[in-house]
N, C-alpha and C positions, 0 to 999 in steps of 0.2 A: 504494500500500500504506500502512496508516495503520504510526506510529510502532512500534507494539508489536510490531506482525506484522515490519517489518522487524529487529527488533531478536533475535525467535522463529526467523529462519531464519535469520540473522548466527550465532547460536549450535548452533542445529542441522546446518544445513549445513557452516557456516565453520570448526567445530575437524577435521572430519574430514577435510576438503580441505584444511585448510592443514597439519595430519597429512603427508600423502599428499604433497604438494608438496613439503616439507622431506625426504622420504626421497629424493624424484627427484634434490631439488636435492643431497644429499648424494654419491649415486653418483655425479652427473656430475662433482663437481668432485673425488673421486675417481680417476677415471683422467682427466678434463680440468682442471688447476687453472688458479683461477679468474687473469685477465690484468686487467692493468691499460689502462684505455680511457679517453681523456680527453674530458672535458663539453663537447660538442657541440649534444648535443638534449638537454633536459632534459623534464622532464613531472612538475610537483605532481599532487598528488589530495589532494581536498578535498570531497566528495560533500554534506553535510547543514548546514552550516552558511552562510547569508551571510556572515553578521558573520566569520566566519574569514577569506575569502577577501580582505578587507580588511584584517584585523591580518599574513596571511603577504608580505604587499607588500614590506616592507623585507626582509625573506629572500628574495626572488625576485629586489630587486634587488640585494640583492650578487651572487645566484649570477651575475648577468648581467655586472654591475662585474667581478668577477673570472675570469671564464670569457669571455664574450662569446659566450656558449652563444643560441641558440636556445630560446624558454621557449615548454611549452606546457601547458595546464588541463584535467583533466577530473572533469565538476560534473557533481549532478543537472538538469536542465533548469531544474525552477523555480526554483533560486536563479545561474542563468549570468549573469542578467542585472548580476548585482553585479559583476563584472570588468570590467563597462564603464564605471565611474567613474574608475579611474585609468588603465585602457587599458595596464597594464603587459602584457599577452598579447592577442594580434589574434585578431581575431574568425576570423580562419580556423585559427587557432592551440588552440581550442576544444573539447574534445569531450562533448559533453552525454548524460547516461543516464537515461532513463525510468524512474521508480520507481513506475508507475502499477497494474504488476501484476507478478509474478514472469515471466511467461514475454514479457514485454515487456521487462523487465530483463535475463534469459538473452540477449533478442536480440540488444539493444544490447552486451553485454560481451561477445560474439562479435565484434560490429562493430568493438569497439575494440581488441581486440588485432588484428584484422588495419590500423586506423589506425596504429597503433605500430608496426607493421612498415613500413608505405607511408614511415612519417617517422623511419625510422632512428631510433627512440628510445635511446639510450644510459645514460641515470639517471634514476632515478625518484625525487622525494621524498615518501614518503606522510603528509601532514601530518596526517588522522586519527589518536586518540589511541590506540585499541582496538579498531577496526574489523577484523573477520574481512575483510569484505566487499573494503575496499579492501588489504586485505594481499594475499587473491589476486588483483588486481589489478595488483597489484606484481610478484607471481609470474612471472605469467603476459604479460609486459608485453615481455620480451624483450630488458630493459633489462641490462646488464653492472652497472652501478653501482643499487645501492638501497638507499635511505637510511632509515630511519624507527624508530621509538619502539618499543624492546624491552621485555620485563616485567622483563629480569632475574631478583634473586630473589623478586622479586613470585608470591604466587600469584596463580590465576586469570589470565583474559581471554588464554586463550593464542590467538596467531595463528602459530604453525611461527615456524621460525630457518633463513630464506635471506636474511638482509640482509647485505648485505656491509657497512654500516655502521650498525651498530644502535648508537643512541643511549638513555640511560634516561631515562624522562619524570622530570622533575623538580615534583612537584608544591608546591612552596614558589615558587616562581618565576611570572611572567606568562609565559601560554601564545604568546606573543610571543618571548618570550626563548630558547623551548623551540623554536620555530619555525628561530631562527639558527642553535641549537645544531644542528642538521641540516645545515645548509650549512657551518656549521665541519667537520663531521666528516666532509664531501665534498671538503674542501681541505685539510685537515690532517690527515696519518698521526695517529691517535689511539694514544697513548703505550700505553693501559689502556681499549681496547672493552669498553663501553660507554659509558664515563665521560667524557663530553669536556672537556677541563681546560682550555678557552679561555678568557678573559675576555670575554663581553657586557654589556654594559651597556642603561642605558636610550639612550642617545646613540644606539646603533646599529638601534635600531626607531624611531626618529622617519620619521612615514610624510609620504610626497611632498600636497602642501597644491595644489588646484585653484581658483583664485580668476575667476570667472565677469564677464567684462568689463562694460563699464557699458550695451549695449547687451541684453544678457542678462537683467542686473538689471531692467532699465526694461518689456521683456516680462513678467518674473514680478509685477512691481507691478501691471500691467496685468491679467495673471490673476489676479491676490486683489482685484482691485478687481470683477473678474466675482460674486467669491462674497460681496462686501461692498461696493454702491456707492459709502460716507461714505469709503471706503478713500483716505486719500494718504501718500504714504512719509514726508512731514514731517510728519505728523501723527499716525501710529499707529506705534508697535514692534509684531511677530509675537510671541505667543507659541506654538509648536508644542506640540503633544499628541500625544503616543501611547499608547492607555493599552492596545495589544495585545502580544502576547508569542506566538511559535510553537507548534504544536502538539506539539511535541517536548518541553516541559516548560511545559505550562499552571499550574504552583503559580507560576512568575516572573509572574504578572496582579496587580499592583493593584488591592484593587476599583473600582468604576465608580463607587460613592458617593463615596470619598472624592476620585480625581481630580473629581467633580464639585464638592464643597466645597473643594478647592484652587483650581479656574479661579475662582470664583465671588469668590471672599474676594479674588484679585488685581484680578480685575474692580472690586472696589470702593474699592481702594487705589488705584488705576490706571485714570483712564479712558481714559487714553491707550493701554493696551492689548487688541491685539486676537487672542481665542485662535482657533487655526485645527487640529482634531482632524484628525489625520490619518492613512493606512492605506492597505490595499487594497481595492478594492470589494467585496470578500465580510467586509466587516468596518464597513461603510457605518452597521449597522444598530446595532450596539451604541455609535457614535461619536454618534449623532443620539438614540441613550438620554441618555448624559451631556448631551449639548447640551440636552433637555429637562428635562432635572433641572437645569441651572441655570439654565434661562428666562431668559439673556440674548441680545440679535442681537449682542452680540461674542463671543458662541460657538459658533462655522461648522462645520458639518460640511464638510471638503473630503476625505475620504476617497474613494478612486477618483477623485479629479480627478483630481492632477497623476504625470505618467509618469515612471518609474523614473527616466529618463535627466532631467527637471527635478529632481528633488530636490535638487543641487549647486546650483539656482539658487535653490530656496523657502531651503535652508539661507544664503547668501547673502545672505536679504534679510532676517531673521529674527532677533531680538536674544535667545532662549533656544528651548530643547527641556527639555520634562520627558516621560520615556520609563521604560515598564517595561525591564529587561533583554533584548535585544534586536536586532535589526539595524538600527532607522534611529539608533543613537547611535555604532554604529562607520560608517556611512556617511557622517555629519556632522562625524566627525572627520578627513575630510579638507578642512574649513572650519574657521575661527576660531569658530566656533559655541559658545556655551555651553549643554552638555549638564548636564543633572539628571537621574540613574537610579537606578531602585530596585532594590538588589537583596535577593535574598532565598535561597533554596536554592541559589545561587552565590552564590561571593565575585567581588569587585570584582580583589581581591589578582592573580588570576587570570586575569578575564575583563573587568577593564575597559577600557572605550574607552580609545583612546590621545590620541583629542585633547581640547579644552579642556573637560574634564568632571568633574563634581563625584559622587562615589558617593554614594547614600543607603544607608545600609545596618545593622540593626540588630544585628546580630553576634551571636545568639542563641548559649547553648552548641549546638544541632544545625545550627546553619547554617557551610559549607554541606552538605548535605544529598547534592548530587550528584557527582560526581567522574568523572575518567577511568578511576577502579577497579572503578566501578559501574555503566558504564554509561549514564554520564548518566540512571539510573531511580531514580526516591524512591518509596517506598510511604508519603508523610506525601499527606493528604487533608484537612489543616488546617495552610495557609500562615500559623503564626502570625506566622515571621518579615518577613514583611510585613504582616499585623495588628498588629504594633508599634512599625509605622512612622508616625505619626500626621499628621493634618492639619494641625495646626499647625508640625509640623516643617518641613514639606513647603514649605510656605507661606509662612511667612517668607525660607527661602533665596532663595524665587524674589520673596520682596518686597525682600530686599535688593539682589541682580539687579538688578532693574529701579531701585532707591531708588539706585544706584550710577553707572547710568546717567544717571537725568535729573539727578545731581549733579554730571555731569563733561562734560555739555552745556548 
């Protein structure tokens, strides 16, 4: 289903059913009130986002730290693959939903509430911010404990009130921080639901760092040397490119000209460096545009080369990333990697990487643009706020990068 459409029956379908569910849930706890059940099986949801699945890591591990619970995930298919970099939830532990048609969806969310039952589910955290979809999810999940982001006195974006511990989004804070606050409010009688009055910090989202051995490394050299023979580790820095962005919010693209006049200008500063555009292969075509636009062979189309599960090693061997907003610069922040991201209709404030990254970002009065109150939908169709992000900005960061480097070797 493309973006809109799921977004069209989240609101059609989703207030009426989650209507309908909060009246059930109210009778029963009515003549059944509700018991207190300690965290055994847990189960996130997280459906539409990579890059989330990565930032909710350190909230998963505390629930685990301080519970010793059982964790388990349930993702759209296409983006499952991202829980395999840190491996904090085992691949049987998993349950994936097809977002490929509505009645292939139906099916699948039948299938998982009878998974939820199979594995004694007992708490649910629903880490989506506004999602109808994954609220009756939560509903219907069978779970005693469930945790997740109430509107309060927010209008709009209702999804029913059967949380047993409904927390209010705080939208001044990283959606990191908003993440713990969920699991604070699963381990702490909260004084004043909604409000959870714990202290978080940045200390406590520092996410677990995977460092790929030196036989690992020495493969990935081996494979950029495929896409570039003159390739040797002592001889070239990586620069990574991404200049794609999800279809869930296409205004977060950079255009293609000017990532093309960034690589280009580094390229000449730098011979020593070698850029390697990178992606999925359905994204092959607009990677090999920019590469022709700056007609140099030190810049590689590798797009659809390397597999999901190599990325921890390309990032690895790679001395920068400059990336639209996005999922591979929350991927790479589980590397010492220096990331460069643009943002634009999001802020950074919010949504940026957690590891060693630098925001671009030009803080327009309308940026940002999109929010948990809206949707994640902008009706701007003129991304100025990344139009006034310029090339020379861009450019220099990453010449001082690299100028920083061969000063301290």
């Amino acid at each position: 289903m493309k973006v809109d459409t799921m977004r069209t029956v989240d609101r059609i379908l989703g207030v009426p059913i989650t209507f309908l569910l909060s009246g059930i849930y109210w009778l029963i706890y009515k003549w059944y009130p509700r018991r207190n059940v300690s965290i055994k099986n847990a189960l996130f949801i997280e459906l539409s986002e990579m890059g989330s699945a990565i930032i909710a890591d350190p909230a998963m591990r505390r629930l685990q730290q301080a519970t010793g619970a059982n964790l388990y995930f349930v993702i759209f298919k296409k983006n499952a693959v991202s829980l395999s970099l840190l491996n904090t939830i085992g691949e049987n532990n998993i349950f994936v939903i097809r977002e490929s048609n509505l009645l292939v969806f139906a099916w699948d969310v039948l299938s998982f509430l009878v998974w939820c039952r199979r594995r004694q589910i007992d708490t649910v955290i629903d880490l989506e911010l506004f999602s109808r979809a994954t609220s009756i999810l939560t509903a219907l999940s069978g779970a005693t404990n469930r945790a997740g982001f109430h509107r309060g006195h927010d209008e709009g974006l209702y999804r029913g009130n059967f949380l047993t511990h409904p927390v209010t989004y705080n939208s001044h804070v990283h959606v990191s921080l908003n993440f713990m606050s969920l699991i604070a409010a699963l381990l702490h009688a909260p004084a004043e639901p909604p409000y959870n009055k714990t202290l978080i910090g940045p200390a406590d989202v520092e996410l677990a760092q995977v460092r790929p051995d030196e036989r690992q490394r020495t493969l990935m050299h081996g494979r950029i040397r495929e896409l570039f023979p003159d390739y040797e580790a002592d001889r070239y820095r990586v620069l990574l490119v991404n200049a794609n962005a999800s279809d869930l919010l296409p205004q977060r693209r950079w255009m293609p000209e000017r990532f093309a006049a960034v690589i280009a200008q580094v390229l000449s500063q730098f011979p020593d460096v070698l850029t390697l555009m990178t992606g999925a292969p359905g994204e092959k075509e607009q990677a090999q545009f920019i590469c022709d636009l700056v007609a140099d062979p030190r810049c590689v189309n590798s797009a659809g080369t390397f597999r999901f599960e190599e990325l921890v090693g390309l990032y690895s061997v790679a001395s920068a990333m400059l990336s639209n907003d996005s999922g591979p610069p929350h991927f790479a922040s589980i590397t010492p990697l220096r990331t460069f991201v643009l943002f634009g209709p999001e802020t950074p404030a919010l949504y940026g990487s957690l590891g060693n990254s630098e925001p671009i970002y030009a803080g327009l009065a309308c940026s940002p643009c999109v929010s948990a109150f809206n949707h994640r939908k902008t009706s701007c169709t003129d991304n100025q706020c990344l139009k006034a992000i310029t090339v020379e900005d861009v450019a220099q960061r990453l010449e001082r990068h690299f100028g920083q480097i061969a000063a301290a070797s």
